[in-house]
Backbone as a chain_set.jsonl record, in Angstrom:
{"seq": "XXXXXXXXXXXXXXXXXXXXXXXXXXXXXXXXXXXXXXXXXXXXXXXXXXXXXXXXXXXXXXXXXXXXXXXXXXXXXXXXXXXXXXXXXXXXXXXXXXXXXXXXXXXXXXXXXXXXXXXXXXXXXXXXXXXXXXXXXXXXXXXXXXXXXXXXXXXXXXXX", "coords": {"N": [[-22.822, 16.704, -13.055], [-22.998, 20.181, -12.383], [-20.672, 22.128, -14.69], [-21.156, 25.273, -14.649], [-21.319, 25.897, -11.627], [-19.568, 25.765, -8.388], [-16.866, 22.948, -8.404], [-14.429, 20.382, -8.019], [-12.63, 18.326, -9.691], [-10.4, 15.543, -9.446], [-7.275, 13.927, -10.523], [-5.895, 11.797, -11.106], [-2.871, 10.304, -10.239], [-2.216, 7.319, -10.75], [-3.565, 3.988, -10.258], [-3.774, 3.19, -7.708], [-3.525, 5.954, -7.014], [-6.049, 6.524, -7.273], [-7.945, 5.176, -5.857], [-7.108, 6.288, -3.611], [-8.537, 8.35, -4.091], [-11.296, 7.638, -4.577], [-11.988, 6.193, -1.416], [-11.875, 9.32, -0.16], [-13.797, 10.81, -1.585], [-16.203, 9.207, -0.921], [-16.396, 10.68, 1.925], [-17.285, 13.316, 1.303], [-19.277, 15.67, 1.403], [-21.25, 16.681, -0.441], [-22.227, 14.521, -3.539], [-22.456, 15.659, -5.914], [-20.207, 17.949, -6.507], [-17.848, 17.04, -6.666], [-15.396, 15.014, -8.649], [-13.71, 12.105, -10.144], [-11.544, 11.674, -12.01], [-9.99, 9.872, -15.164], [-7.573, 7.877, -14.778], [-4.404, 8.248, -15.363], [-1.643, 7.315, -15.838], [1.271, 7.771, -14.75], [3.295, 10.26, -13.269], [4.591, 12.602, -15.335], [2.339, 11.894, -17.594], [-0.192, 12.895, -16.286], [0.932, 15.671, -16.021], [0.635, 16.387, -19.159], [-2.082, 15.507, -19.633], [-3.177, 17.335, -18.007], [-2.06, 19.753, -19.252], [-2.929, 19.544, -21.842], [-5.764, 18.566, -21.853], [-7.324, 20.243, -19.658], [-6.547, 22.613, -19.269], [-7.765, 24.794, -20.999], [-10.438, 23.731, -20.145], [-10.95, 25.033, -17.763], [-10.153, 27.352, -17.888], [-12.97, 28.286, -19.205], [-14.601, 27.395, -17.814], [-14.671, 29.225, -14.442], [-15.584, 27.805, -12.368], [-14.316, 25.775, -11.525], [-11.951, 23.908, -9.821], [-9.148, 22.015, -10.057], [-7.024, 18.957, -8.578], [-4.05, 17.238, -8.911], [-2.937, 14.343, -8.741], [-0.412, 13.138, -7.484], [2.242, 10.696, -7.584], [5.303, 11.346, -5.603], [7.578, 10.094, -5.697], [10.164, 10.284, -3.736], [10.911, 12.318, -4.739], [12.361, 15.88, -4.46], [12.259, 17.931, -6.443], [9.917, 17.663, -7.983], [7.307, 18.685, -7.035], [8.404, 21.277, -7.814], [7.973, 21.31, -10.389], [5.763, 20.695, -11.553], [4.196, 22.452, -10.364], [5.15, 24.247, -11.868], [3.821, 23.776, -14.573], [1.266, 24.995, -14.556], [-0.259, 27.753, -15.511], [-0.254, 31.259, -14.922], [-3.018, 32.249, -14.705], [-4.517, 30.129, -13.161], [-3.399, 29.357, -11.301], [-4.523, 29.536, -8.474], [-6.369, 27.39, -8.676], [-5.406, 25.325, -9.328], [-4.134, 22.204, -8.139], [-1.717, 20.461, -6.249], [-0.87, 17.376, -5.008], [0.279, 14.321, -3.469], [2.003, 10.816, -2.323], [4.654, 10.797, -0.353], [6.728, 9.244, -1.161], [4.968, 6.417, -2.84], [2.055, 5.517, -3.023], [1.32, 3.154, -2.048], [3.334, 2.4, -0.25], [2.298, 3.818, 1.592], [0.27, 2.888, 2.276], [1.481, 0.5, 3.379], [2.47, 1.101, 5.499], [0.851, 2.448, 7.18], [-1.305, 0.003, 7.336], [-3.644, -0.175, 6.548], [-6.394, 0.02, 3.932], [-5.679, 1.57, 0.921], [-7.833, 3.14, 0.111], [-9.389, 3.644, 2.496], [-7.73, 5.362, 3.592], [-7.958, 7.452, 1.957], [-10.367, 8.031, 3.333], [-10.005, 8.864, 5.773], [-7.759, 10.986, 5.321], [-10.44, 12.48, 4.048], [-11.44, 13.1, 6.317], [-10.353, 14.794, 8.495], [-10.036, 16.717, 6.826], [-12.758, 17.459, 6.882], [-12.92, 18.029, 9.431], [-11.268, 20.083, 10.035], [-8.97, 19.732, 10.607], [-5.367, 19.386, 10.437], [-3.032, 19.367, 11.333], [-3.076, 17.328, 13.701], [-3.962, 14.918, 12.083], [-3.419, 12.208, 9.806], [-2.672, 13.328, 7.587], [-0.44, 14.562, 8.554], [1.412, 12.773, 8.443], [4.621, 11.462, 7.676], [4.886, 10.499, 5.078], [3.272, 12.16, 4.082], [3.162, 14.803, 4.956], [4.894, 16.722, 3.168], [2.972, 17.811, 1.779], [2.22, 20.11, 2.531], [1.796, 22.908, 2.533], [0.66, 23.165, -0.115], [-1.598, 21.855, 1.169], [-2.634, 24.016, 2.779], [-3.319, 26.299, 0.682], [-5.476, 25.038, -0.835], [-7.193, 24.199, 1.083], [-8.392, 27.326, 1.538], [-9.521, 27.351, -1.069], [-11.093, 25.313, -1.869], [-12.299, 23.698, 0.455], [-14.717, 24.822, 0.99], [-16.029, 24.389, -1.206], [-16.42, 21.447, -1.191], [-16.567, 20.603, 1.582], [-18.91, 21.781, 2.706]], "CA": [[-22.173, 17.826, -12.4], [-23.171, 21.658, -13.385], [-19.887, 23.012, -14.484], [-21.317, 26.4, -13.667], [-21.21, 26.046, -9.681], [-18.288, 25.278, -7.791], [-16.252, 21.912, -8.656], [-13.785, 19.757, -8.073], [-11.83, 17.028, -10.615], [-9.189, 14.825, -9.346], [-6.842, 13.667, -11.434], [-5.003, 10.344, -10.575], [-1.53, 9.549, -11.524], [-2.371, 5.365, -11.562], [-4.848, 3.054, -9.932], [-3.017, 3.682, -6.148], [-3.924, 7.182, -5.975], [-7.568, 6.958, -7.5], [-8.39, 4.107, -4.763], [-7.469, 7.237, -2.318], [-9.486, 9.466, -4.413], [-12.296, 6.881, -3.706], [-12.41, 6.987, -0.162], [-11.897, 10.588, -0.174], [-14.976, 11.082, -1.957], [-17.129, 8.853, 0.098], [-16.814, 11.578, 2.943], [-17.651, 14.439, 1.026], [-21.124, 16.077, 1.824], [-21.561, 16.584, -1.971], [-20.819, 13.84, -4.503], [-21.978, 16.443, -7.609], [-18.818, 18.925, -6.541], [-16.303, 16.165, -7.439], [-15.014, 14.026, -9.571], [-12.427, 11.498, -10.247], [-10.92, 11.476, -12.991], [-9.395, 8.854, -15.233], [-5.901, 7.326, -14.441], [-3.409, 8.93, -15.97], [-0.403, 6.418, -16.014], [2.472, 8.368, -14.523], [2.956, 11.789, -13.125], [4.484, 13.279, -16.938], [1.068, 12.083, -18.396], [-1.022, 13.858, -15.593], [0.85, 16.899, -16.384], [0.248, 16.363, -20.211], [-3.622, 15.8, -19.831], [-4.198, 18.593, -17.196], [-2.058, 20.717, -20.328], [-3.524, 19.236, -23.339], [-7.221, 18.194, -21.98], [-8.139, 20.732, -19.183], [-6.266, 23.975, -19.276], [-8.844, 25.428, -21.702], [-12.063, 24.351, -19.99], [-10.689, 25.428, -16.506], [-10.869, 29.138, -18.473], [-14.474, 28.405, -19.961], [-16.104, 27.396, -16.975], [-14.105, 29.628, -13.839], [-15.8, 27.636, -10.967], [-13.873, 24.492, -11.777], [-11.191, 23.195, -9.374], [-8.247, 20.251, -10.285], [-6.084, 18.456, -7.858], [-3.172, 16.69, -9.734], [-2.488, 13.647, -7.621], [0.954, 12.209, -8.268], [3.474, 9.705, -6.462], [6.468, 12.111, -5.587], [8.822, 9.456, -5.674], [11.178, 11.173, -3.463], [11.948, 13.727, -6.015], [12.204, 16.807, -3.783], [11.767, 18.565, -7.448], [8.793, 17.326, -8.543], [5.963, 19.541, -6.806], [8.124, 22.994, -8.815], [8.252, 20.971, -12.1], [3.964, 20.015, -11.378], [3.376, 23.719, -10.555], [5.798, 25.279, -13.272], [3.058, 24.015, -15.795], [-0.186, 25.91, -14.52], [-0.625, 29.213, -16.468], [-0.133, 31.902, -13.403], [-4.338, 32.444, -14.15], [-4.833, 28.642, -12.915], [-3.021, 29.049, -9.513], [-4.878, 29.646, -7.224], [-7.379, 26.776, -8.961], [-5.235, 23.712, -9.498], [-3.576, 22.185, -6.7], [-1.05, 19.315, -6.649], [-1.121, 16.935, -3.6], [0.249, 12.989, -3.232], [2.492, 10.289, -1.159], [6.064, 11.423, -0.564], [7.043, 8.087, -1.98], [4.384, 5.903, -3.202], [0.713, 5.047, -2.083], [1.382, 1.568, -1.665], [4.431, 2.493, 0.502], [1.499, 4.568, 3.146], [-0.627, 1.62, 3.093], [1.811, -0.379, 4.192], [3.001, 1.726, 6.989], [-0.467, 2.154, 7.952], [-1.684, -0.981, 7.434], [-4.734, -0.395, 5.928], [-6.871, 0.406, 2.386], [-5.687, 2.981, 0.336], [-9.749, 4.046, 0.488], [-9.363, 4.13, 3.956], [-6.566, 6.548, 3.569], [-8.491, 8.679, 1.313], [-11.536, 8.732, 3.779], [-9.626, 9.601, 7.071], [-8.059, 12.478, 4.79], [-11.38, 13.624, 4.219], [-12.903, 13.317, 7.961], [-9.531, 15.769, 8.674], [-10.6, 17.945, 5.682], [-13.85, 18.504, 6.854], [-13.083, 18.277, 11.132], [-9.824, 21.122, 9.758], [-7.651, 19.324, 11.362], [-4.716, 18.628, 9.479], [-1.564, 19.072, 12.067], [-2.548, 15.623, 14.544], [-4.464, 13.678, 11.476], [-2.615, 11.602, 8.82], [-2.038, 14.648, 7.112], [0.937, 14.955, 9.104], [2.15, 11.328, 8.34], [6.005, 11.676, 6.983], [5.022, 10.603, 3.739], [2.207, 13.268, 3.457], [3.199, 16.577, 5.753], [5.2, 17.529, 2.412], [2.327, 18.431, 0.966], [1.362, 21.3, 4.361], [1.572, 24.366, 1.443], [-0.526, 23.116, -1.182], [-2.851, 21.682, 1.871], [-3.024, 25.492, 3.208], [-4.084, 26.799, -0.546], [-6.425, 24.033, -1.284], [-7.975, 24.843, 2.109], [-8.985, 28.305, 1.423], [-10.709, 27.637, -2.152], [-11.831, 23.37, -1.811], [-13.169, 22.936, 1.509], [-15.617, 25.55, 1.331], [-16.792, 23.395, -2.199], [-16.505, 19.659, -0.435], [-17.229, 20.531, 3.262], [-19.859, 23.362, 3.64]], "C": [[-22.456, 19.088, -13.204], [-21.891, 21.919, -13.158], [-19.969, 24.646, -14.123], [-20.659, 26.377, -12.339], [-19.962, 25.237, -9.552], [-18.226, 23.643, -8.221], [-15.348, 21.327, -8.369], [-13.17, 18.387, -8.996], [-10.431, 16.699, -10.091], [-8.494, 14.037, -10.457], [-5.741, 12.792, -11.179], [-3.775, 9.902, -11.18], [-1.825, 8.06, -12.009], [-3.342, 4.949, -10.436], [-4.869, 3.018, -8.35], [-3.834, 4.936, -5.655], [-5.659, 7.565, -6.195], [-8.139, 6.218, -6.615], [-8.204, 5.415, -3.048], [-8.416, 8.209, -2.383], [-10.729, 8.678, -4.129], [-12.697, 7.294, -2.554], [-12.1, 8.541, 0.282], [-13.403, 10.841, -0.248], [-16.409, 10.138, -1.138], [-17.684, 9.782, 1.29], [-17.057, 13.22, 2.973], [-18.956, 14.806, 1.089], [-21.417, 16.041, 0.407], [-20.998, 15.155, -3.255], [-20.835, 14.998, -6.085], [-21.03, 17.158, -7.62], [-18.148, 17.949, -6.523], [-16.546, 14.985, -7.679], [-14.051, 13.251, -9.976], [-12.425, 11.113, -11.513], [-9.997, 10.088, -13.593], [-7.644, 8.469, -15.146], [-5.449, 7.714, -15.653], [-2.499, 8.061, -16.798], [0.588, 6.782, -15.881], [2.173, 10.041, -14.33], [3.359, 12.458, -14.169], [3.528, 12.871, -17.311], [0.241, 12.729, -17.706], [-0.244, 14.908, -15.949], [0.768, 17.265, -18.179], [-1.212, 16.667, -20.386], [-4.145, 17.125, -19.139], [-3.216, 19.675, -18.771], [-2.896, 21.039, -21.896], [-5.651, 18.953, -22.85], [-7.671, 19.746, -20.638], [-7.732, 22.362, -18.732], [-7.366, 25.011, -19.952], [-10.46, 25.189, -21.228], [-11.995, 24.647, -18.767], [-10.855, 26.908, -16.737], [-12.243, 29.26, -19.058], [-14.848, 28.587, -18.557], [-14.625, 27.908, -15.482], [-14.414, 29.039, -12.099], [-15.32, 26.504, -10.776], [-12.484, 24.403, -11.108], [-10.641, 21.895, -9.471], [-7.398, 20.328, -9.161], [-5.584, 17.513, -8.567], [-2.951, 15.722, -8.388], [-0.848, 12.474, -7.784], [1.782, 11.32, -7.003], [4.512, 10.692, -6.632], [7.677, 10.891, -5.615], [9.891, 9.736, -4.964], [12.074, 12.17, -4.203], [11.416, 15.376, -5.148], [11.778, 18.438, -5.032], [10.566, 18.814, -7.846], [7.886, 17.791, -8.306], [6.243, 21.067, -7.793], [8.206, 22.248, -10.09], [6.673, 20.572, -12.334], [3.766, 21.614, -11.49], [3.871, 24.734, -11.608], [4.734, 24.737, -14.604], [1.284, 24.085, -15.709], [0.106, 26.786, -15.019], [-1.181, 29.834, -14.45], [-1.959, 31.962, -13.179], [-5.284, 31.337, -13.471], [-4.267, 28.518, -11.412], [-3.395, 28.677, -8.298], [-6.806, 28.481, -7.145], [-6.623, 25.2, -9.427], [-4.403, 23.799, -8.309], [-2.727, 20.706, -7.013], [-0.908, 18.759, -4.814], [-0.138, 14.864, -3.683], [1.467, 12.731, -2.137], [4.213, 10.985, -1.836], [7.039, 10.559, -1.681], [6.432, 7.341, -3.207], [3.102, 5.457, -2.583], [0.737, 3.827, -1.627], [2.232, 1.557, -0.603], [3.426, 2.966, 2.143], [0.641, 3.502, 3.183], [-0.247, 0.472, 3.553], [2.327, 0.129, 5.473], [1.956, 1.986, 7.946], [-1.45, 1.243, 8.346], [-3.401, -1.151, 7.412], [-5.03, 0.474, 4.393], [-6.785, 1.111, 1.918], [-7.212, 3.83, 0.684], [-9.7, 4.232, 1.272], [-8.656, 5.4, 4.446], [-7.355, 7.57, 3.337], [-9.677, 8.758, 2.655], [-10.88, 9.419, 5.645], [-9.01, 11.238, 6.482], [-9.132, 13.566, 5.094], [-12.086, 14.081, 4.856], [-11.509, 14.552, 8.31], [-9.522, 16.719, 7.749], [-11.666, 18.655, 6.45], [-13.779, 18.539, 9.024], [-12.055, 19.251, 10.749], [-8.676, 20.807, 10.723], [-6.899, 18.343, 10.674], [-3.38, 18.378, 10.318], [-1.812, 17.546, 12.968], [-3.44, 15.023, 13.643], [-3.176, 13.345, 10.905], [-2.043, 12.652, 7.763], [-0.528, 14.799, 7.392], [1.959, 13.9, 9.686], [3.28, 11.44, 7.849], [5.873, 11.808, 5.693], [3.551, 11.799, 3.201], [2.369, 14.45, 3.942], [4.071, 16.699, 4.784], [4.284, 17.939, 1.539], [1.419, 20.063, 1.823], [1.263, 22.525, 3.123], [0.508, 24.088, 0.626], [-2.054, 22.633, 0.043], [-3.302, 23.24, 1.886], [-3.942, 26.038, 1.955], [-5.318, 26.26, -0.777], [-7.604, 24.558, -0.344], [-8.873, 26.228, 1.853], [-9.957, 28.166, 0.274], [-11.526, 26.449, -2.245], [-12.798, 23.25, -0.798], [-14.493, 23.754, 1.296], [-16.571, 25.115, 0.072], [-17.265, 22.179, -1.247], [-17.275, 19.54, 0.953], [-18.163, 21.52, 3.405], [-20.532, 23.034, 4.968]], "O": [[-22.246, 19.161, -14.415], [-21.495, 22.025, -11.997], [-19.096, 25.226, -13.476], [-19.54, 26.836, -12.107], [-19.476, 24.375, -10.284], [-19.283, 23.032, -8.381], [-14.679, 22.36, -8.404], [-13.591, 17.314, -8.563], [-9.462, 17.438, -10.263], [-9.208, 13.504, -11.307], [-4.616, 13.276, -11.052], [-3.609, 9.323, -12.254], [-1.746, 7.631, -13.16], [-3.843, 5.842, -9.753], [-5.937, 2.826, -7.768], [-4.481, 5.111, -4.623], [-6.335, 8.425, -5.632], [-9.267, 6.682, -6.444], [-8.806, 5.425, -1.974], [-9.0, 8.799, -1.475], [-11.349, 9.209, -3.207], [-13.425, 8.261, -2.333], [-12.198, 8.668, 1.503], [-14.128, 11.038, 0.727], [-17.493, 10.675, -0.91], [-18.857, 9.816, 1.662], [-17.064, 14.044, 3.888], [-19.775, 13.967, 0.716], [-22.01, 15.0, 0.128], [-19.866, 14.91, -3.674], [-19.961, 15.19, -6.931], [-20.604, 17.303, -8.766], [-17.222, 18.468, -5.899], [-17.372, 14.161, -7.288], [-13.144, 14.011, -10.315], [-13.209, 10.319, -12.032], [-9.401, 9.345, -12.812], [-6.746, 9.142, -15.651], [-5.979, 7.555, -16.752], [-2.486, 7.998, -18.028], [1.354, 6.369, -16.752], [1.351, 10.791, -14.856], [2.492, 13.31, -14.366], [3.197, 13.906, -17.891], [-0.405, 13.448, -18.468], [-1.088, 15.554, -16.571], [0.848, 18.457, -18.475], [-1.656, 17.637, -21.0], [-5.117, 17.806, -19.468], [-4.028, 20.407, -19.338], [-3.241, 21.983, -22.606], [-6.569, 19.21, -23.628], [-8.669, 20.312, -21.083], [-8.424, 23.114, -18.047], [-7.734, 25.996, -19.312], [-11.426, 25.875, -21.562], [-13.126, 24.599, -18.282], [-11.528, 27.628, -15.999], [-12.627, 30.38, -19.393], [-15.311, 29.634, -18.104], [-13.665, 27.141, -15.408], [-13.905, 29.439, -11.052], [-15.789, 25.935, -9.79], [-11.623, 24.867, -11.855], [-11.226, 20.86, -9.153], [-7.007, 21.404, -8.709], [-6.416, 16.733, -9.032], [-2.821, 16.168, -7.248], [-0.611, 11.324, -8.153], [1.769, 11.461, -5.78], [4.736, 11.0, -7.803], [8.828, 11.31, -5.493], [10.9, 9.409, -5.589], [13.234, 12.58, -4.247], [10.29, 15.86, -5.265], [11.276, 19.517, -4.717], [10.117, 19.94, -8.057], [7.067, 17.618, -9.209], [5.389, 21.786, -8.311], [8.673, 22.96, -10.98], [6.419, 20.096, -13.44], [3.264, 22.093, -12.507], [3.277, 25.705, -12.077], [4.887, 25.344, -15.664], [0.403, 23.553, -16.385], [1.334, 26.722, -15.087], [-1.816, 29.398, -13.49], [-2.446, 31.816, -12.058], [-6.483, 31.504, -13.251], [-4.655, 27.718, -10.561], [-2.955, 27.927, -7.426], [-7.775, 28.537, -6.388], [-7.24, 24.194, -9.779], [-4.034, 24.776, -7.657], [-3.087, 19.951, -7.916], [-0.865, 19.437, -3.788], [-0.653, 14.477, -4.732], [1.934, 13.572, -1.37], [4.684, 11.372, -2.906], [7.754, 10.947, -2.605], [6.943, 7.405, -4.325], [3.22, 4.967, -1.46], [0.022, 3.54, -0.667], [1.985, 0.645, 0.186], [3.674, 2.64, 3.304], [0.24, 3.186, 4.303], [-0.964, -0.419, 4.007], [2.554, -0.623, 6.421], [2.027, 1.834, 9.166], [-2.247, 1.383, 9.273], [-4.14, -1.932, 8.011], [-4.267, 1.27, 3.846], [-7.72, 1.896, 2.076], [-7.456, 4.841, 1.342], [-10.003, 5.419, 1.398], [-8.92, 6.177, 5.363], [-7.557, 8.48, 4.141], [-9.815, 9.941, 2.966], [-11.404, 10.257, 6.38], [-9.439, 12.324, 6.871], [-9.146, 14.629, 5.714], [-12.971, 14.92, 4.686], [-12.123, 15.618, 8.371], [-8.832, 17.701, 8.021], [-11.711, 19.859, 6.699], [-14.645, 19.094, 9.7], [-11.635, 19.38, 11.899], [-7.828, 21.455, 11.337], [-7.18, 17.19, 10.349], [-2.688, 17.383, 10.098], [-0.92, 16.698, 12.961], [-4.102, 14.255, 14.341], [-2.103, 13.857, 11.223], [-0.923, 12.567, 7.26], [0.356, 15.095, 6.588], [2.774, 13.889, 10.609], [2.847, 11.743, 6.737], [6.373, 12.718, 5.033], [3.114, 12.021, 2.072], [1.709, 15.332, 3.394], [4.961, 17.056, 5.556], [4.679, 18.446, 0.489], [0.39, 20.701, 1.6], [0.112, 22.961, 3.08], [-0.524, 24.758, 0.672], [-3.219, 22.972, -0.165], [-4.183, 23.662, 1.137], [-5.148, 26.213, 2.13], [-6.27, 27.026, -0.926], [-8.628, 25.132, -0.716], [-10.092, 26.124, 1.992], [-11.072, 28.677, 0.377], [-12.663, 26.566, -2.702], [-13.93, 22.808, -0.996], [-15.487, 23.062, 1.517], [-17.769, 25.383, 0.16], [-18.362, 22.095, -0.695], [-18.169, 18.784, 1.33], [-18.104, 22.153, 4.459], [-21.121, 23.914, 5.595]]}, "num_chains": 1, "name": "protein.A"}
């Protein structure tokens, strides 16, 4: 991957949400604009590593996009306690996104492969249709704000 040119790094809370980052990435036109990152082990260690490992080369190299992918657990908190530790010059370049509950919880309601999950995501990423895909599954239409943001600076990396 040239960090120069546009980027993407996902960043997986545990082994659940990198199996969505998987099929995600299968239906991206590019695989050198992203990257999956290694499992975390809980959403406090994803916001440790994105503080301690990638705050500083997200300011070196400025074409570099993260998505924090966490299990919300039903903590209606937990997306302002994810975005209260970007640095305001990181805003509009990290993005926080996962299941309302748990990923295991949407693949049983859907009744299929987390990967599968991730790749219908990303056929509604790149067809922009996020109100009648899975997008707008119970346990994922709380993420419709950070989708909107993501939208304006990601797709135009992932989908050209």
């Amino acid at each position: 991957m040239n960090r120069y040119r546009p980027h993407v790094y996902l960043l997986p809370e545990d082994r659940a949400n990198s199996e969505i980052a998987t099929g995600f990435r299968l239906n991206v036109s590019s695989d050198e604009s992203i990257e999956t990152l290694e499992e975390a082990g809980g959403w406090l260690s994803v916001l440790e590593i994105f503080r301690r490992d990638h705050i500083k080369g997200m300011k070196r190299f400025p074409a570099r996009m993260l998505v924090l992918l966490l299990d919300f657990d039903q903590d209606e908190g937990r997306l302002a306690k994810a975005l209260a530790e970007i640095p305001d010059d990181l805003k509009n370049r990290v993005f926080v996104l996962g299941v309302w509950s748990e990923p295991e919880d949407l693949r049983r309601d859907l009744h299929i492969s987390l990967e599968a999950i991730g790749q219908e995501l990303a056929e509604a990423c790149l067809a922009d249709e996020f109100v009648t895909s899975r997008w707008n599954h119970p346990l994922l239409n709380h993420n419709a704000d950070e989708l909107n943001r993501l939208r304006q600076h990601v797709r135009p990396i992932l989908f050209p």
